[in-house]
C-alpha positions in Angstrom: -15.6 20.8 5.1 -16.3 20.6 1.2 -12.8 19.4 0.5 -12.1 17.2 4.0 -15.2 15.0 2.5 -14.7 14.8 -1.2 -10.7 13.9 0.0 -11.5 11.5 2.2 -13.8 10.0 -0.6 -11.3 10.1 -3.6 -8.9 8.6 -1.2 -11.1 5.7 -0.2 -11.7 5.0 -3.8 -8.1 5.6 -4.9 -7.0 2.5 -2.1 -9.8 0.5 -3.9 -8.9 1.1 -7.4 -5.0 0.3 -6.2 -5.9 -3.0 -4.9 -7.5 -4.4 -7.9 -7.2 -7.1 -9.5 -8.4 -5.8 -12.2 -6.1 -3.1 -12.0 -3.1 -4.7 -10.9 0.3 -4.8 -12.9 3.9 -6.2 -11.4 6.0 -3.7 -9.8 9.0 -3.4 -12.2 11.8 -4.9 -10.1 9.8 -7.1 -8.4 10.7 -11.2 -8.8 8.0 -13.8 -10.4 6.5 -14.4 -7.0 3.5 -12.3 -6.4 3.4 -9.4 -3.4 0.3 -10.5 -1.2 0.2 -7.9 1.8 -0.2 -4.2 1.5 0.9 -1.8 4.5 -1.3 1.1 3.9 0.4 4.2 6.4 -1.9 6.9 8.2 -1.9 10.3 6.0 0.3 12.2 8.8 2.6 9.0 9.2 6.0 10.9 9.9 9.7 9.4 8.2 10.6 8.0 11.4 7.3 6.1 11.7 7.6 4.5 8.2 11.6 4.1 8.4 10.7 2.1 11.9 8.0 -0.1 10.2 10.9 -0.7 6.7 13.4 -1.6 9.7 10.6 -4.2 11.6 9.9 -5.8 7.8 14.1 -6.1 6.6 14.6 -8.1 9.8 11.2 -10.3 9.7 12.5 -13.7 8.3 9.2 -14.1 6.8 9.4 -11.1 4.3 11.4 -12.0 0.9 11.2 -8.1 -0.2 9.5 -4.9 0.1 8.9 -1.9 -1.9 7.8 1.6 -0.8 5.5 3.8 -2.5 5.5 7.6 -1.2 2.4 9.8 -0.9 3.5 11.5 -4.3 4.7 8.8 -5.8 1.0 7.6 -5.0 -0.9 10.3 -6.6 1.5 10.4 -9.3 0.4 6.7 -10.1 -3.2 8.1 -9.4 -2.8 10.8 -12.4 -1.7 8.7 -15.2 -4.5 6.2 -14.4 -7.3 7.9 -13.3 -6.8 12.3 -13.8 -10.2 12.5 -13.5 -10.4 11.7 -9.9 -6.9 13.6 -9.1 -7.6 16.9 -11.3 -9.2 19.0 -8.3 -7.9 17.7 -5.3 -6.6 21.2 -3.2 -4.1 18.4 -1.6 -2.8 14.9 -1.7 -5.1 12.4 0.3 -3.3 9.4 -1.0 -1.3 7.5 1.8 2.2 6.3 1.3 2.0 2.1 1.6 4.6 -0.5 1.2 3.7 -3.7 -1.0 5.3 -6.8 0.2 6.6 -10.3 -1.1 5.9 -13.2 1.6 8.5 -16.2 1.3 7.0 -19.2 -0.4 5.0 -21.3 2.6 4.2 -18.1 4.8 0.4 -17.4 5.4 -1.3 -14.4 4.4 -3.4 -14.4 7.3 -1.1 -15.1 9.9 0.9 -12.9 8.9 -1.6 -10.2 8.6 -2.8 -10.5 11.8 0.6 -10.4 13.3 1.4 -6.8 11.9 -2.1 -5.8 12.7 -1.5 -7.0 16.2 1.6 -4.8 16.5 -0.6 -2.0 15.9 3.0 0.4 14.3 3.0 3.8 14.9 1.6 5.7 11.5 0.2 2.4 10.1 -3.5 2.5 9.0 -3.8 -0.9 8.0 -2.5 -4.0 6.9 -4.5 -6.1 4.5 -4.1 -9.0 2.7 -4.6 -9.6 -1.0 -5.9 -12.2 -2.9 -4.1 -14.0 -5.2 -4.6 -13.7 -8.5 -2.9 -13.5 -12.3 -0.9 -10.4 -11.1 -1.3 -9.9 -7.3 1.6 -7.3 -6.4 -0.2 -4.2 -6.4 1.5 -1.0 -8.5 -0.9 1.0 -10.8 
């Protein structure tokens, strides 16, 4: 019970440290226009839920592009910047999430609300993120 807790904090804190600002960097391969919506997936989300949610967001006319990050590649990210936090975790309790690029006129919070409305199979959450000096989220 131990390990379910101090996971489920390190994770909470990990999805904190990833969306901030101060944090932030561009994802490499990602155009001068800033990602502002994160689609953070439930731990247990399965390949067909997350392939389903990448199908919805390559048809939305609103989304310019996507990129996936994997549970791994998640913790991964989570080792270089922070092995403190990652050194004695007995599993991963990073979720996968996919960072988005709006078009240029589309709102955040419409958008947002939209997704969240949806309510996709595997999906945690959708937020929103503020814009900034580097607002597409990649530690």
């Amino acid at each position: 019970m131990r390990w379910i807790v101090a996971g489920l904090s390190i994770a909470s804190t990990a999805i904190l440290l990833m969306t901030s600002n101060a944090l932030a960097r561009p994802a490499a391969g990602v155009s001068a226009q800033r990602c502002t919506v994160v689609v953070f997936f439930t731990v247990p989300a399965t390949s067909d839920q997350i392939g389903a949610v990448k199908s919805r967001l390559r048809r939305d006319a609103q989304v310019r592009d996507f990129r996936f990050i994997s549970r791994a590649q998640a913790l991964d990210q989570m080792r270089k910047k922070f092995p403190e936090l990652v050194d004695n975790l007995p599993s991963n309790p990073l979720p996968a999430r996919i960072h988005l690029q709006l078009k240029v006129g589309v709102k955040q919070e419409r958008f947002v609300s939209r997704y969240r409305a949806l309510k996709p199979r595997g999906v945690k959450n959708v937020t929103r993120i503020e814009p900034g000096p580097s607002s597409c989220f990649m530690l």
